[in-house]
KOLFIKOL-40432 format. One record per atom (N, C-alpha, C): residue number from 1; residue in three letters; atom name; z, x, y. Coordinates in nm, 4 decimals. Layout:
<pts>
{pt NUM,"ALA","CA",{Z,X,Y}}
...
</pts>
This chain:
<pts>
{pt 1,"UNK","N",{-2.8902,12.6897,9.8689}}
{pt 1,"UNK","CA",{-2.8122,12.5707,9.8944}}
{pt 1,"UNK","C",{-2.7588,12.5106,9.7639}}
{pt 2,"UNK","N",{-2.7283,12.5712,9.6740}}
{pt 2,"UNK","CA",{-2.7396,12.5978,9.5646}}
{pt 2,"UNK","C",{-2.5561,12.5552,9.5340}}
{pt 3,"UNK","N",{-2.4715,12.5229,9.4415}}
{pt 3,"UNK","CA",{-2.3671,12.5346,9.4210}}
{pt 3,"UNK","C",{-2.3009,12.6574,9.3238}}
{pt 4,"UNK","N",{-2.4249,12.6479,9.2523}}
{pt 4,"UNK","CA",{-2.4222,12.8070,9.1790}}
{pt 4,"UNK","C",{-2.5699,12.8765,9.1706}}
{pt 5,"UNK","N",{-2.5433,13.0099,9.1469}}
{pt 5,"UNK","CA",{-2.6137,13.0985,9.0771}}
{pt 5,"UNK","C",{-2.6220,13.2200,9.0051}}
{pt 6,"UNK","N",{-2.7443,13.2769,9.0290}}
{pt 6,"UNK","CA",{-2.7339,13.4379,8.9390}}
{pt 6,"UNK","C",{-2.7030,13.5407,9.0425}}
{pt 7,"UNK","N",{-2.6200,13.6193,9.0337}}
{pt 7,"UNK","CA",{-2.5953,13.7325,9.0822}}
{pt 7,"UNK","C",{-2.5934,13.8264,9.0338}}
{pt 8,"UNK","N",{-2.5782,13.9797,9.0692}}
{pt 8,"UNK","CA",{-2.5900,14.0550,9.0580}}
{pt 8,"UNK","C",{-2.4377,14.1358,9.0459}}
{pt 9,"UNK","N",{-2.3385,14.1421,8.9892}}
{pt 9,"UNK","CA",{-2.1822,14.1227,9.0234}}
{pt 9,"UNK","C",{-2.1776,14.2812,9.0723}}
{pt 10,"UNK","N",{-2.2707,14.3951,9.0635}}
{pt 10,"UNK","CA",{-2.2249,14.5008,9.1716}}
{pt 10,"UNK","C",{-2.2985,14.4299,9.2932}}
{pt 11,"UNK","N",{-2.3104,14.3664,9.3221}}
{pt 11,"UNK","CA",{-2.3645,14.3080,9.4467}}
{pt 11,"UNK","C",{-2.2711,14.2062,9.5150}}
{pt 12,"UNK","N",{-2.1419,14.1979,9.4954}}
{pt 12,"UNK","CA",{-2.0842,14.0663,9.4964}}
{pt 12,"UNK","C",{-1.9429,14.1268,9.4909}}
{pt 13,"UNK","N",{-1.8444,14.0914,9.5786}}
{pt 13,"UNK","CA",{-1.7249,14.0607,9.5279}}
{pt 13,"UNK","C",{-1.6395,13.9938,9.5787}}
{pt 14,"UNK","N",{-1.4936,13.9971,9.5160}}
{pt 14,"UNK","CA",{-1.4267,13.8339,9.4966}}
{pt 14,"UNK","C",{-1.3578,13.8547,9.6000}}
{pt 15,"UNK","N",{-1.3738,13.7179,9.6307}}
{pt 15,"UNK","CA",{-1.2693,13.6548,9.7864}}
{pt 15,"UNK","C",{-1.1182,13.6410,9.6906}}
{pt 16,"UNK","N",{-1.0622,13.6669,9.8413}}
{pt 16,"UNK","CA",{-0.9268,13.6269,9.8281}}
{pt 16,"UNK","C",{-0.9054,13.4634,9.8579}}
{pt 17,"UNK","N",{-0.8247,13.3651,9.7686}}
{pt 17,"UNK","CA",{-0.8210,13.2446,9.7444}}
{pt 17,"UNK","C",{-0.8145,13.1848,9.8689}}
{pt 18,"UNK","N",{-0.7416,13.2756,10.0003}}
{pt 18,"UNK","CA",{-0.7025,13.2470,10.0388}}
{pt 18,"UNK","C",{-0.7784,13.2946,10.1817}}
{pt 19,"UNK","N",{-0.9351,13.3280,10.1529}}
{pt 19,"UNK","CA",{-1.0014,13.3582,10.2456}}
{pt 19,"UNK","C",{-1.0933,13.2640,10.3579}}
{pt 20,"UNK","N",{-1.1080,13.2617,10.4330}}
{pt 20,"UNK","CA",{-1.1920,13.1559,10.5317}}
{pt 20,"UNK","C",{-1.3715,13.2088,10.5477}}
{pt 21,"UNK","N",{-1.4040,13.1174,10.4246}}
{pt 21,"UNK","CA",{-1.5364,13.1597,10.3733}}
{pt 21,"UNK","C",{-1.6123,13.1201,10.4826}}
{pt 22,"UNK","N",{-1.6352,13.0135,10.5596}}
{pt 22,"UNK","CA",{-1.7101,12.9945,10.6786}}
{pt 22,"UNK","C",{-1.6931,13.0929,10.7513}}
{pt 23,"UNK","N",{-1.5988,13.1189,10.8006}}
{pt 23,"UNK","CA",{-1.5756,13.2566,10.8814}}
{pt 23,"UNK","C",{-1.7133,13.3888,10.8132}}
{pt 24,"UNK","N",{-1.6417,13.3947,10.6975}}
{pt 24,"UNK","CA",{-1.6620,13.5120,10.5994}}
{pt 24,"UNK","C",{-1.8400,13.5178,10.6164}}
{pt 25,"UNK","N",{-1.9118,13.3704,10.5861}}
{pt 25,"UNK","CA",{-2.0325,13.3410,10.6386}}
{pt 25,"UNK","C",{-2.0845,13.3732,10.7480}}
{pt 26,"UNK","N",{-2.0371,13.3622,10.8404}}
{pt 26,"UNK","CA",{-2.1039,13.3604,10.9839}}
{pt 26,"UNK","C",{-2.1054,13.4960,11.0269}}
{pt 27,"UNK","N",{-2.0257,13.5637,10.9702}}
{pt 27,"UNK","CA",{-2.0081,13.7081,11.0152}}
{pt 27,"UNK","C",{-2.0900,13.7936,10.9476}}
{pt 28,"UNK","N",{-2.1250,13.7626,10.8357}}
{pt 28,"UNK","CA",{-2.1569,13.8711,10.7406}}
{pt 28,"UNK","C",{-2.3354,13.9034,10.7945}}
{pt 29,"UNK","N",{-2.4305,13.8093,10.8451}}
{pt 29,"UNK","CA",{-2.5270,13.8100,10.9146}}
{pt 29,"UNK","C",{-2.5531,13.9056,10.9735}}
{pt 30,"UNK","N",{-2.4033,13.8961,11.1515}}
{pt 30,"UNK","CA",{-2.4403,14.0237,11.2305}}
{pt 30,"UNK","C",{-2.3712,14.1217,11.1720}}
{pt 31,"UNK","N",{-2.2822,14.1382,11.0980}}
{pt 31,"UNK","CA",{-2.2360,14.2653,11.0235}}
{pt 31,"UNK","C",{-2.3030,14.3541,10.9493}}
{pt 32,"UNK","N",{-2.4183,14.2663,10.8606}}
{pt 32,"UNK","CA",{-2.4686,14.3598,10.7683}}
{pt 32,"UNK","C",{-2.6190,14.4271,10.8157}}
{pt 33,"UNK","N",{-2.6238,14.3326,10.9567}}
{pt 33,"UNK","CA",{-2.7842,14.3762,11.0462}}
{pt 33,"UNK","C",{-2.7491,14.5458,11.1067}}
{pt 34,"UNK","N",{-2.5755,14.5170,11.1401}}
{pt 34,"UNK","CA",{-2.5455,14.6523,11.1927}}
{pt 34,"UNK","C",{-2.5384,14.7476,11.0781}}
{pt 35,"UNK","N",{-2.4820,14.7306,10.9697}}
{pt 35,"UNK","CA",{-2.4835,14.8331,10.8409}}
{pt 35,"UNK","C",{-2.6200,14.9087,10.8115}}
{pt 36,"UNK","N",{-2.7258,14.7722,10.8172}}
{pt 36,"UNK","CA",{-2.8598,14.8168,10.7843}}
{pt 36,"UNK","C",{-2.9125,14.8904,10.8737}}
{pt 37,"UNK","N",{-2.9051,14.8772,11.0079}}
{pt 37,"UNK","CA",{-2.9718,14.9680,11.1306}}
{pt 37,"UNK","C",{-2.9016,15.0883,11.1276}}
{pt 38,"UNK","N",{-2.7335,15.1418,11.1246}}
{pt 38,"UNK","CA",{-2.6630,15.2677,11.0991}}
{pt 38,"UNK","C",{-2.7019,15.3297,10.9549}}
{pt 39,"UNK","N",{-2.7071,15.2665,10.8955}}
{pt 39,"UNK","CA",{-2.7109,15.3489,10.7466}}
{pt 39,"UNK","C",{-2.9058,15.3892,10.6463}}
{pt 40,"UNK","N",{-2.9504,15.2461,10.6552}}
{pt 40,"UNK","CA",{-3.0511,15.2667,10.6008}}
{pt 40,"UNK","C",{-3.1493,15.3081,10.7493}}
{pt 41,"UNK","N",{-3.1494,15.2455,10.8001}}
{pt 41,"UNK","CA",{-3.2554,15.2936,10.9101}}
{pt 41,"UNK","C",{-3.2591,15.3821,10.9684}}
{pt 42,"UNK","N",{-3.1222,15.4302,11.0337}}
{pt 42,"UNK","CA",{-3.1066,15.5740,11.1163}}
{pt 42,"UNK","C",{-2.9921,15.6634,11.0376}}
{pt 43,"UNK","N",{-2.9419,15.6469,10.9272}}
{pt 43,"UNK","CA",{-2.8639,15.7198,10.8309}}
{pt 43,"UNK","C",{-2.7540,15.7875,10.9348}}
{pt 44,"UNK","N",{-2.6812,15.7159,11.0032}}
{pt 44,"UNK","CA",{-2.5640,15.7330,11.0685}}
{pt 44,"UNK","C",{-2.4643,15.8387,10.9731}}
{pt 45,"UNK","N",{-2.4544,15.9594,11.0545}}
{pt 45,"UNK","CA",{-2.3798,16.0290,10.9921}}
{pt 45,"UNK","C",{-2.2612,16.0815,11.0190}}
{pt 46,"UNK","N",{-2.1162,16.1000,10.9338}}
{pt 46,"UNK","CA",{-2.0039,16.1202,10.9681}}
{pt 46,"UNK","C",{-2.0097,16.1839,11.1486}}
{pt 47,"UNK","N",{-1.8974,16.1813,11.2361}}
{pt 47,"UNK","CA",{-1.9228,16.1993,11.3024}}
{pt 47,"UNK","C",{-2.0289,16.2376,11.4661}}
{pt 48,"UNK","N",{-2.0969,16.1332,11.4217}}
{pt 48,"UNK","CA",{-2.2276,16.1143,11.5645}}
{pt 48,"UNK","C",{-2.1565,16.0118,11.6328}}
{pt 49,"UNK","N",{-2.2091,15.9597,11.7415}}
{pt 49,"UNK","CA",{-2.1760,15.8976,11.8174}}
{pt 49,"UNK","C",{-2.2465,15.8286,11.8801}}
{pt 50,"UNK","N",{-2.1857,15.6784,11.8962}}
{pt 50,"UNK","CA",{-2.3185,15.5725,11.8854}}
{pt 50,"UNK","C",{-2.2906,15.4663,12.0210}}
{pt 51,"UNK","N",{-2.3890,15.4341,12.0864}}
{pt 51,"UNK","CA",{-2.4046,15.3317,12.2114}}
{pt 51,"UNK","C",{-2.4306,15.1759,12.1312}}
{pt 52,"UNK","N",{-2.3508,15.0967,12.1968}}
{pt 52,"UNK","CA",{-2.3864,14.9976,12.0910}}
{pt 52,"UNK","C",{-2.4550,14.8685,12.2671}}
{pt 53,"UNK","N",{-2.5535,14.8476,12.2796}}
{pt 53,"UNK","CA",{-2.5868,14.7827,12.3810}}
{pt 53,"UNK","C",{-2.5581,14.6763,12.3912}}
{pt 54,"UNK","N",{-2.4477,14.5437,12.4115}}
{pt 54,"UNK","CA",{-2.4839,14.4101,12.4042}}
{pt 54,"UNK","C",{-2.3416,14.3848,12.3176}}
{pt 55,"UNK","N",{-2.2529,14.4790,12.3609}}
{pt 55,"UNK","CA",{-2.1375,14.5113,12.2666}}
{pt 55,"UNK","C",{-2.0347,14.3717,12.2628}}
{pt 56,"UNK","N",{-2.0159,14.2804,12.3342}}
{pt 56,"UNK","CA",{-1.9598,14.1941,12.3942}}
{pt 56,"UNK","C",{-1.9877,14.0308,12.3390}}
{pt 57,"UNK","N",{-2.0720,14.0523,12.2757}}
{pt 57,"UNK","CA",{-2.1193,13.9367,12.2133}}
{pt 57,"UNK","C",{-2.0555,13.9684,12.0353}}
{pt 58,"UNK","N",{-2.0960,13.8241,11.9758}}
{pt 58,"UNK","CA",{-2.0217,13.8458,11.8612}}
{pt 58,"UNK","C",{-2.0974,13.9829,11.7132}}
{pt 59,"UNK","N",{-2.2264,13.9946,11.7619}}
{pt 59,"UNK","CA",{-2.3022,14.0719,11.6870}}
{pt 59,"UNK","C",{-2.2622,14.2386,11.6972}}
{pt 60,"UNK","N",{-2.2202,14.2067,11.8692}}
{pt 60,"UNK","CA",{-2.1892,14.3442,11.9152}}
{pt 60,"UNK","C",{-2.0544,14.3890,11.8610}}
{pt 61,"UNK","N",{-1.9595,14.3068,11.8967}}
{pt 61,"UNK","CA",{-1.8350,14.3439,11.8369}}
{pt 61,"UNK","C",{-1.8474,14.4218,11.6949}}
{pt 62,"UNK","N",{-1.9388,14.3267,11.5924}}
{pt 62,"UNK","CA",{-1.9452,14.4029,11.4522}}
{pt 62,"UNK","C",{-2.0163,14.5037,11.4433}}
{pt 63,"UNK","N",{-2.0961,14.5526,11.5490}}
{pt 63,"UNK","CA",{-2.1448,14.6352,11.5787}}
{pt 63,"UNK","C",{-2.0515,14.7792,11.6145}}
{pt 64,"UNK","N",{-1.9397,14.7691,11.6684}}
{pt 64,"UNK","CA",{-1.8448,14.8791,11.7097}}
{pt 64,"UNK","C",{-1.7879,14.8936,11.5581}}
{pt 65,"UNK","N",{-1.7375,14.8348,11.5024}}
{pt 65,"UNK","CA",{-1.6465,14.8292,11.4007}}
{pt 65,"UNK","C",{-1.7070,14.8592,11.2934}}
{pt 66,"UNK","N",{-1.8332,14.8264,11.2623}}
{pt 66,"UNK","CA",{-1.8871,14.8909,11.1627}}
{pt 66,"UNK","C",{-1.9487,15.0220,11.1906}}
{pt 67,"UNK","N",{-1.9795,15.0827,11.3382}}
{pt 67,"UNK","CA",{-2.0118,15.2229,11.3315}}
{pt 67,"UNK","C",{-1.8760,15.3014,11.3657}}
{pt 68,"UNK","N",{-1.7622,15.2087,11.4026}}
{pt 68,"UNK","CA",{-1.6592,15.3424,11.3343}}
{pt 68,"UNK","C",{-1.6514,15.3223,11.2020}}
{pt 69,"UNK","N",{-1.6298,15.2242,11.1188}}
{pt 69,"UNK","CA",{-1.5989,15.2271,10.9659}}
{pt 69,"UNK","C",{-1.6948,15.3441,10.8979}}
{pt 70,"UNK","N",{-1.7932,15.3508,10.9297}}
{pt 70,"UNK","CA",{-1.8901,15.3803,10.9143}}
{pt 70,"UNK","C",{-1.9265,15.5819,10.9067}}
{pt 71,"UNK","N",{-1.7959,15.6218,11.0368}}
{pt 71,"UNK","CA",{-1.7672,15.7450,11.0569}}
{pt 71,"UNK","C",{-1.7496,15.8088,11.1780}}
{pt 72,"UNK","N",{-1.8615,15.7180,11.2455}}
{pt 72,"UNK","CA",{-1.8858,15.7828,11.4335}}
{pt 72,"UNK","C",{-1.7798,15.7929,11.4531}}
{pt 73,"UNK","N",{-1.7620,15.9163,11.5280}}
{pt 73,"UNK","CA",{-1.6567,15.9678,11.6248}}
{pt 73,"UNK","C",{-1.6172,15.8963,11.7604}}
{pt 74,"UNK","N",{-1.7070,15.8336,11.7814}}
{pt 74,"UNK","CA",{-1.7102,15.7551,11.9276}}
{pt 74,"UNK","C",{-1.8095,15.6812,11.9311}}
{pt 75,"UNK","N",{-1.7149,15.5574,11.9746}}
{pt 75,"UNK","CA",{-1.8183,15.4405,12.0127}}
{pt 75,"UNK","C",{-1.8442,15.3955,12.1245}}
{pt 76,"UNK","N",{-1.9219,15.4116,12.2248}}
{pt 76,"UNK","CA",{-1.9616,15.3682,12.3664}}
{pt 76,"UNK","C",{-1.9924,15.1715,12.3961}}
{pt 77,"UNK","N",{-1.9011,15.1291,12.4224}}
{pt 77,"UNK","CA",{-1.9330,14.9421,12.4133}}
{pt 77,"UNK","C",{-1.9670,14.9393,12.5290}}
{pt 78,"UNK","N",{-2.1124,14.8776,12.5363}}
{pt 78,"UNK","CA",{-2.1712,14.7896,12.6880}}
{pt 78,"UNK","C",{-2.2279,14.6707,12.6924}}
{pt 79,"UNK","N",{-2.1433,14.6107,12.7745}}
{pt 79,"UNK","CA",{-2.1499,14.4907,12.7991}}
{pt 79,"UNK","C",{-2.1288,14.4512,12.9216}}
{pt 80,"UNK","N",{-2.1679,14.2683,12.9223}}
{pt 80,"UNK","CA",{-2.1516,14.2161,13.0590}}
{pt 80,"UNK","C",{-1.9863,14.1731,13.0842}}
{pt 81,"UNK","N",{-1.9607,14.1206,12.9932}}
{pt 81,"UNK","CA",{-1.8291,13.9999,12.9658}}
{pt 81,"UNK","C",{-1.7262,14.0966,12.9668}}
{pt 82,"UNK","N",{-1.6267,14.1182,13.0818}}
{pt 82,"UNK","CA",{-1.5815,14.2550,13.1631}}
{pt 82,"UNK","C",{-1.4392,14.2225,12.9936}}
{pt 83,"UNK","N",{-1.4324,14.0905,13.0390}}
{pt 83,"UNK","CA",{-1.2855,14.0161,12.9603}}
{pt 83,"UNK","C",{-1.3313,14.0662,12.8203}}
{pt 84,"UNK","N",{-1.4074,14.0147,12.7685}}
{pt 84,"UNK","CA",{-1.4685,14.0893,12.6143}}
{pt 84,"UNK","C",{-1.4339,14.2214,12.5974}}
{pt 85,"UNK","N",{-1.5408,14.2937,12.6920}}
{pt 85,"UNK","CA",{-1.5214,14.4571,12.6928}}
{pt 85,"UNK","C",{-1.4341,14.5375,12.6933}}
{pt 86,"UNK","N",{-1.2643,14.4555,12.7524}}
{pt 86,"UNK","CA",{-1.0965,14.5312,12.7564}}
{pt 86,"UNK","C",{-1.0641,14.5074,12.5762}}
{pt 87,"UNK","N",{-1.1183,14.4446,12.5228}}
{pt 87,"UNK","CA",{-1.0771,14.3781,12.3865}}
{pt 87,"UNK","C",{-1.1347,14.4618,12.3056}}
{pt 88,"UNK","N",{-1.2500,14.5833,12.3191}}
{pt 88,"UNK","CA",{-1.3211,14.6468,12.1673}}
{pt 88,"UNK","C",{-1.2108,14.7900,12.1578}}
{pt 89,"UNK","N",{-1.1493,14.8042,12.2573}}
{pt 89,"UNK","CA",{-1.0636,14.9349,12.2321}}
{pt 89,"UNK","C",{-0.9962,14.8928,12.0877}}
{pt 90,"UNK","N",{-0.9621,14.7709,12.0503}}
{pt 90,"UNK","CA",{-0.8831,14.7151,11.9871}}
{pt 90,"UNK","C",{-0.9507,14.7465,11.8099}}
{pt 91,"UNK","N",{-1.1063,14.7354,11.8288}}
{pt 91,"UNK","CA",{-1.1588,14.7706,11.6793}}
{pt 91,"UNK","C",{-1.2040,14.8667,11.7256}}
{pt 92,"UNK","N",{-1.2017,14.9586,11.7811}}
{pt 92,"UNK","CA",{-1.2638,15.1232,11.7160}}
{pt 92,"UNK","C",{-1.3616,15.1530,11.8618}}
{pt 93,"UNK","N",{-1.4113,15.0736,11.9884}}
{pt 93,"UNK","CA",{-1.4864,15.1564,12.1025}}
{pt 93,"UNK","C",{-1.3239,15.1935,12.1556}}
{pt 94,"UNK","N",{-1.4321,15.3344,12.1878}}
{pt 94,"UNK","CA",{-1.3563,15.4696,12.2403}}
{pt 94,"UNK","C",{-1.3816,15.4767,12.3815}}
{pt 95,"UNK","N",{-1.5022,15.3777,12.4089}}
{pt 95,"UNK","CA",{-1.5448,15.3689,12.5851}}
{pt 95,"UNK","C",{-1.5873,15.2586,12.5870}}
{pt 96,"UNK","N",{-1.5991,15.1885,12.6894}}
{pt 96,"UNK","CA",{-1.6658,15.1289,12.7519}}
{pt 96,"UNK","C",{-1.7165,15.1310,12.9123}}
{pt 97,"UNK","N",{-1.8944,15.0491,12.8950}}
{pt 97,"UNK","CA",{-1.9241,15.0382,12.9972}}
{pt 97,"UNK","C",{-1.9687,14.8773,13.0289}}
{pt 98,"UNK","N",{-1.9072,14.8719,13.1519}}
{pt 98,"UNK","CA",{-1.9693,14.6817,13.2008}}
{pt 98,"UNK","C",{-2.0629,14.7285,13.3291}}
{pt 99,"UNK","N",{-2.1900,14.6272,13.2904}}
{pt 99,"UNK","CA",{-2.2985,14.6473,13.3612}}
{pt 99,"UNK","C",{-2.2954,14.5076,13.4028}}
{pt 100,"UNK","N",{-2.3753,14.5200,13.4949}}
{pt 100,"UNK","CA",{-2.3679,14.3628,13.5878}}
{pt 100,"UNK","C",{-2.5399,14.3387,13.5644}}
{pt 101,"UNK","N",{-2.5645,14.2332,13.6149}}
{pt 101,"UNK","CA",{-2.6566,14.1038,13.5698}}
{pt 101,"UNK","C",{-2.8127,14.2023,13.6674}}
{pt 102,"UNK","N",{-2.8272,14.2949,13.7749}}
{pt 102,"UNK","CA",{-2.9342,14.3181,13.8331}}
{pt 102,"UNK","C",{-3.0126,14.4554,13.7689}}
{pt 103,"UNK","N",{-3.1101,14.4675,13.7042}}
{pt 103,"UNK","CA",{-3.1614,14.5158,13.5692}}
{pt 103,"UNK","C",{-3.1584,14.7127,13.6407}}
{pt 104,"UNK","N",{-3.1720,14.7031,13.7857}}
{pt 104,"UNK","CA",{-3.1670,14.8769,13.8833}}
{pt 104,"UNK","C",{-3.0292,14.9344,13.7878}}
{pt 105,"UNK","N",{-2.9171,14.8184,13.8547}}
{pt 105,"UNK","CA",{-2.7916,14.8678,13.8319}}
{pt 105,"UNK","C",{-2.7784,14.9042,13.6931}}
{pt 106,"UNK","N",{-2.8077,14.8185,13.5781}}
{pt 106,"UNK","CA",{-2.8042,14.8046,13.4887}}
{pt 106,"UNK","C",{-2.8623,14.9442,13.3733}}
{pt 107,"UNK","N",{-2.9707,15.0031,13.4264}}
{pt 107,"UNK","CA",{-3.0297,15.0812,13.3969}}
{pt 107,"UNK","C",{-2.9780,15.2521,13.4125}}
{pt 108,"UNK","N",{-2.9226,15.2281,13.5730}}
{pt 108,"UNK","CA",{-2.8380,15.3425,13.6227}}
{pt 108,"UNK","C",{-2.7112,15.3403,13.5200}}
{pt 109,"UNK","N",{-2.6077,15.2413,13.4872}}
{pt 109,"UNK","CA",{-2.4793,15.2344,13.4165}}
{pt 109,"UNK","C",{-2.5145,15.2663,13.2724}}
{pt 110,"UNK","N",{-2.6371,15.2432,13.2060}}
{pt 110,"UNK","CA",{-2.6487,15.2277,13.0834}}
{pt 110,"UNK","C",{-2.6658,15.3860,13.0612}}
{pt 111,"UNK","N",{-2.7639,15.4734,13.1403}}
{pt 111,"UNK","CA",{-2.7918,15.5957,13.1449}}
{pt 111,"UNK","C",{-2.6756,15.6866,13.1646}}
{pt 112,"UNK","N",{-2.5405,15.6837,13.2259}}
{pt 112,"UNK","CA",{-2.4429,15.7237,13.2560}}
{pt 112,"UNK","C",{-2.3105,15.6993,13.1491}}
{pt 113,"UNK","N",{-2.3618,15.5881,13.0339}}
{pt 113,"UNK","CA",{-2.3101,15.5785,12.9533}}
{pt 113,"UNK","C",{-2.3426,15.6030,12.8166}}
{pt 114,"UNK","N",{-2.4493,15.6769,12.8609}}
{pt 114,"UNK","CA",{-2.5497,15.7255,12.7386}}
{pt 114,"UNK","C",{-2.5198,15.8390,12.7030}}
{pt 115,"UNK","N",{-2.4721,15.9324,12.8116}}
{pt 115,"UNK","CA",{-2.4634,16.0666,12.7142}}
{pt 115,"UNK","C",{-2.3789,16.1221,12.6601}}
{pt 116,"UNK","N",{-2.4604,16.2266,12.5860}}
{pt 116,"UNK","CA",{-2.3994,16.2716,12.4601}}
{pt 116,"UNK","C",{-2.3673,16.1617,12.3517}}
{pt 117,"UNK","N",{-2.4834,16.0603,12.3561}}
{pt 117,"UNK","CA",{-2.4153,16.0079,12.2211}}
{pt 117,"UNK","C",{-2.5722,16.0141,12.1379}}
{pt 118,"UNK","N",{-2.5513,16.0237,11.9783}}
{pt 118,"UNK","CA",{-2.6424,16.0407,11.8874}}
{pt 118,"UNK","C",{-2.7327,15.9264,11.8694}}
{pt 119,"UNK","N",{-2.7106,15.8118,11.8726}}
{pt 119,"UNK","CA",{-2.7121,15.6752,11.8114}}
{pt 119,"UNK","C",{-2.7032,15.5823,11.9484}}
{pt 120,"UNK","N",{-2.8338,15.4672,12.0108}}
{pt 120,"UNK","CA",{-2.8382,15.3999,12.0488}}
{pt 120,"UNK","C",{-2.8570,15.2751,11.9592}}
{pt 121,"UNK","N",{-2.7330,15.1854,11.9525}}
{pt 121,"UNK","CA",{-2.8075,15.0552,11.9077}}
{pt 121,"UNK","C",{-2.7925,14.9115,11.9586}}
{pt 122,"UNK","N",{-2.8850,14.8327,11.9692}}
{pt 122,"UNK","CA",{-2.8805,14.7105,12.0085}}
{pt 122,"UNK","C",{-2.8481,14.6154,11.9651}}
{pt 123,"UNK","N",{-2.7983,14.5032,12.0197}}
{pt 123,"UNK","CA",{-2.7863,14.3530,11.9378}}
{pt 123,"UNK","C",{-2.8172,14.2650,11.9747}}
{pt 124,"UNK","N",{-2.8298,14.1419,11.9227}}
{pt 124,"UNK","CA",{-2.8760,14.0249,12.0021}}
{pt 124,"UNK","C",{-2.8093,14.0389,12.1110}}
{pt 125,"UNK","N",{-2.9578,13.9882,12.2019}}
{pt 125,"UNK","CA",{-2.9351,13.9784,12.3572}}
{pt 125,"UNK","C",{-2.9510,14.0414,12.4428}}
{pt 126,"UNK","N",{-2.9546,14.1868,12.3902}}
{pt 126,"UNK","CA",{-2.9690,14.3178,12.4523}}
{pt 126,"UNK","C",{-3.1106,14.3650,12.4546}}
{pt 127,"UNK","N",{-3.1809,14.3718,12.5913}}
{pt 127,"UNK","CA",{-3.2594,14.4440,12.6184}}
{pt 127,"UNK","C",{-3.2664,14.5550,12.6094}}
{pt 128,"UNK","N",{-3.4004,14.5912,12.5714}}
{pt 128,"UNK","CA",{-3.4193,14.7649,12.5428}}
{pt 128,"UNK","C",{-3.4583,14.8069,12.6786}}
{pt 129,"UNK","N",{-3.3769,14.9345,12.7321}}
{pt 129,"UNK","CA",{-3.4195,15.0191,12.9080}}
{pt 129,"UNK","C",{-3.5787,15.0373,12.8621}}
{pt 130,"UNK","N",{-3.6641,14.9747,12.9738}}
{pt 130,"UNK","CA",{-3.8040,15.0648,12.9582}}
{pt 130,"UNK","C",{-3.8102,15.1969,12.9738}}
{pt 131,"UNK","N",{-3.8470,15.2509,12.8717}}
{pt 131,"UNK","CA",{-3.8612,15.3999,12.8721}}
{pt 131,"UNK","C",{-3.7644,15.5065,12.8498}}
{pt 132,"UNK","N",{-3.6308,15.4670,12.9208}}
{pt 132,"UNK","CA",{-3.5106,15.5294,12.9025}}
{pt 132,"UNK","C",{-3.4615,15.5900,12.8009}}
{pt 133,"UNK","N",{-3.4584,15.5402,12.6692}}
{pt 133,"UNK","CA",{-3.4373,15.6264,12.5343}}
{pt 133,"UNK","C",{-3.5386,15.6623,12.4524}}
{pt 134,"UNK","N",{-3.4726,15.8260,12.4157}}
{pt 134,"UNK","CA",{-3.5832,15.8612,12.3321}}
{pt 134,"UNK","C",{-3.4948,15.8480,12.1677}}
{pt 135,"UNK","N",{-3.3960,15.8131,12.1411}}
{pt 135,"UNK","CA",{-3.3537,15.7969,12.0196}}
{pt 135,"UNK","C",{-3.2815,15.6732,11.9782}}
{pt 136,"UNK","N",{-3.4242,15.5921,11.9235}}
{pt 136,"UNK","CA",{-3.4071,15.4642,11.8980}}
{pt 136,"UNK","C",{-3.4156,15.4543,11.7560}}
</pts>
């Protein structure tokens, strides 16, 4: 809370004057949770292909966009918010699936939108299927 400090300047770089740092703030949270789960945790590699669960929310969105930036060949978006879900074709999902609110259905759609992809990942909000994946 600081007005200045020490950094690390390969750790850091410069905004454009003309950038919307609150924005730039709020995002960088669920953005870099998704970087860390594709890259350091499951070492997302050029071309795999990744389920992003909970795609529809704002965590999820950065969630598509950073596993195409990232390389995946295909991104599977599932979500509830049908209106959200027409909108990720726009950053980089290659599919989508909308699942509705009763956890049977939910389970059946998620499984049908599961395959063939390398990479399941979640985001806030998103329940994990009991039992359903073995590559978490």
């Amino acid at each position: 809370m600081a007005e200045r400090t020490v950094v690390d300047e390969q750790r850091s770089i410069l905004l454009p004057d003309d950038a919307d740092v609150v924005a730039l703030a709020a995002a960088m949270n669920p953005a870099m949770s998704s970087w860390v789960a594709l890259r350091r945790r499951l070492e997302l590699r050029t071309g795999q292909r990744v389920l992003v669960l909970g795609a529809t929310g704002n965590a999820g969105r950065l969630a598509v966009q950073v596993a195409r930036h990232l390389g995946a060949t295909a991104v599977v978006a599932v979500g509830r918010d049908r209106r959200r879900l027409a909108s990720l074709g726009a950053v980089g999902a290659t599919a989508t699936v909308a699942v509705d609110a009763d956890p049977y259905t939910v389970a059946e759609q998620l499984a049908e939108g599961a395959r063939d992809v390398d990479v399941v990942l979640t985001t806030c909000g998103a329940s994990r299927p009991s039992g359903r994946w073995s590559r978490w």
